[in-house]
N, C-alpha and C positions, 0 to 999 in steps of 0.2 A: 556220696561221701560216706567212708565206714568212720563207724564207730570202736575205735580200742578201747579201753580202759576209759579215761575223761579224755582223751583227746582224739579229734576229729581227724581224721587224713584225709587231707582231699585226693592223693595219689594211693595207689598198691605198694605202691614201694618209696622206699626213701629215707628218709632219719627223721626223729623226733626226739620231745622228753616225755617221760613217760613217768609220773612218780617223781623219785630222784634220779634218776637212772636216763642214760642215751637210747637209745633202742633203734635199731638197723630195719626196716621191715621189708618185706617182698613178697607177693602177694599176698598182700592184707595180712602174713604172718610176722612176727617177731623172729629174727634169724639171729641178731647180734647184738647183746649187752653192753655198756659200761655204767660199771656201779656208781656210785658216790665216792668210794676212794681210790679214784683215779689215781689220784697223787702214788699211794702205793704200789699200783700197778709200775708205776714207771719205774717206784725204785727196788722194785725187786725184777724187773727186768731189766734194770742196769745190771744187778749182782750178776744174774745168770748167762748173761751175755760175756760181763769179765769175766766168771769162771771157766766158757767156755775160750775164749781166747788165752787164757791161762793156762786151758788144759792142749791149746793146739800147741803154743806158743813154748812155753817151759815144759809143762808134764808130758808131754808125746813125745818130744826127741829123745827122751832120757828110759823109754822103753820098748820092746820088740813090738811087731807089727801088729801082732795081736793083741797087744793092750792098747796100741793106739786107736785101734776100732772099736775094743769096748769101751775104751774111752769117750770116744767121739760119739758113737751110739747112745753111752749114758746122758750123756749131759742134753744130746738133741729130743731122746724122752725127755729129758726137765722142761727144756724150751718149749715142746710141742704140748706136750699134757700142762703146763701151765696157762699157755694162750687160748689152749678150749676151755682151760677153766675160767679164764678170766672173761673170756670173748662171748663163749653159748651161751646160749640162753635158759638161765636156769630153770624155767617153767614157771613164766609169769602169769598170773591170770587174767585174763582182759572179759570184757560182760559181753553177755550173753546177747543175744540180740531180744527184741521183747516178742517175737514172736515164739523164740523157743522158752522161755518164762512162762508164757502166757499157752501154751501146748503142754506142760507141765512137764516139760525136759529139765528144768531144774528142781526137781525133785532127791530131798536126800542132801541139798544143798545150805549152805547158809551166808547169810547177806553179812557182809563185811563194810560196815558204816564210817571207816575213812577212804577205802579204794570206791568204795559204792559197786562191788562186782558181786555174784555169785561165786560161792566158793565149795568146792569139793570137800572129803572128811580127806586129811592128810597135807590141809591147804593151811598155810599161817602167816598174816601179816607183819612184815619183817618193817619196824619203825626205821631201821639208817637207811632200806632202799626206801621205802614210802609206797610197797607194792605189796601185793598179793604173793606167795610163789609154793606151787603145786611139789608138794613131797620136800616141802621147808626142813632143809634140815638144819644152818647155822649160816647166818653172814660172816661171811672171811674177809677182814679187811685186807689179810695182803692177797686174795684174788679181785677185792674191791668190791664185790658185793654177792649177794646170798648162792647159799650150793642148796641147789633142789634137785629134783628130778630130772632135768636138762642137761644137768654138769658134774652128778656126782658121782660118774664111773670115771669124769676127767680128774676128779680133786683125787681121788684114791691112787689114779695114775702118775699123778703130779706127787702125791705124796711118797708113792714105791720108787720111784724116779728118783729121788731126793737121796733115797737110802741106800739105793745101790749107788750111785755116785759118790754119794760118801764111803761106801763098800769100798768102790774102785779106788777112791783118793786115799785110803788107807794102806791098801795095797801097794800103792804107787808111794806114799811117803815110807812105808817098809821098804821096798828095794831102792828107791832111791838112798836111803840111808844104810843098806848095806854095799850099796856101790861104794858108792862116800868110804862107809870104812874100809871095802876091799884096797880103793884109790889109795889110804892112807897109808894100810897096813904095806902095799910094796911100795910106797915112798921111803919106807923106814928101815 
C-alpha cells in the first residue's frame, strides 16, 4: 500500500480525494487534478465552448480564409491551455516516505501541521484546496483550484489566449461592421 498525502492507495493508479481536490494517479504519481471549484470549471467551459461555436458558426463565414484559421487557432489555444490548467497537476505535495525523513532527505524542509507533509521553501498551503502545493502561487477559482509550479506556464497560456482572442474578435467586430456599412452604403 503507498502512502500519498493522508490517503492510502491500495493500487498505482486510479482516483481518490486527496485534500479537497480529485486526484487522478498512475504510478503512485499524481497526473490529474480537480480542484474544489469544479462548479466553475464547468461554467467557464461552457462559455468557451459557445465562443467557439460562435466563432465557427457566425464569425467564420463572414471572413476570408485566413481569419477563419486564426480564428479557430485562437479560441482552440483558449480551450487547450485552459484544460491543462484546470486538469495538471499543480504540484501537490504528498510525504515523504519515513525512510527519506529519517536519512535526512528532508532537510531544509518544513512540517505543515494540517496536510501533515514535509514541505519545500517555495511550498504554501492553499486553505480552498486543503493541500500543500510546490511554487503556490494563487488559487483560481475559475481554473478550480491552485496555479503552482505544475500549471503555471498553462495559466499564462490560458491567460495570452484569452487576449489574442479578444485581439481577433475585435478585428473581426471591425470588418464586420465595415462590411455592414459597405452593404448599406450601395443599398443607398
Amino acid at each position: 500500500m503507498e502512502e500519498i498525502g493522508e490517503v492510502k492507495f491500495q493500487k498505482k493508479s486510479g482516483i481518490s480525494k486527496l485534500g479537497k481536490c480529485i486526484v487522478w494517479y498512475s504510478q503512485g504519481k499524481i497526473t490529474y487534478t480537480i480542484g474544489p471549484d469544479w462548479m466553475f470549471n464547468l461554467c467557464l467551459l461552457s462559455i468557451i465552448i459557445s465562443a467557439m461555436i460562435f466563432n465557427v458558426l457566425v464569425m467564420a463565414p463572414m471572413v476570408d480564409p485566413t481569419m477563419q484559421f486564426i480564428g479557430f487557432s485562437a479560441i482552440t489555444w483558449v480551450l487547450m491551455s485552459y484544460l491543462m490548467t484546470a486538469l495538471k497537476n499543480p504540484g501537490i505535495v504528498v510525504n515523504d516516505t519515513q525512510e527519506e525523513i529519517e536519512l535526512g532527505k528532508a532537510e531544509n524542509k518544513s512540517f505543515c501541521r494540517v496536510c501533515h507533509v514535509m514541505t519545500a521553501k517555495g511550498t504554501e498551503h492553499c486553505e480552498d484546496c486543503g493541500l500543500c502545493c510546490e511554487g503556490y502561487d494563487h488559487h483560481c477559482p475559475l481554473s478550480g483550484k491552485c496555479i503552482g509550479k505544475g500549471n503555471i506556464i498553462w495559466f499564462y497560456l490560458f491567460l495570452a489566449s484569452i487576449l489574442g482572442f479578444f485581439v481577433y474578435f475585435m478585428v473581426w467586430a471591425f470588418m464586420a461592421a465595415k462590411l455592414q456599412f459597405e452593404r448599406t452604403a450601395r443599398n443607398n
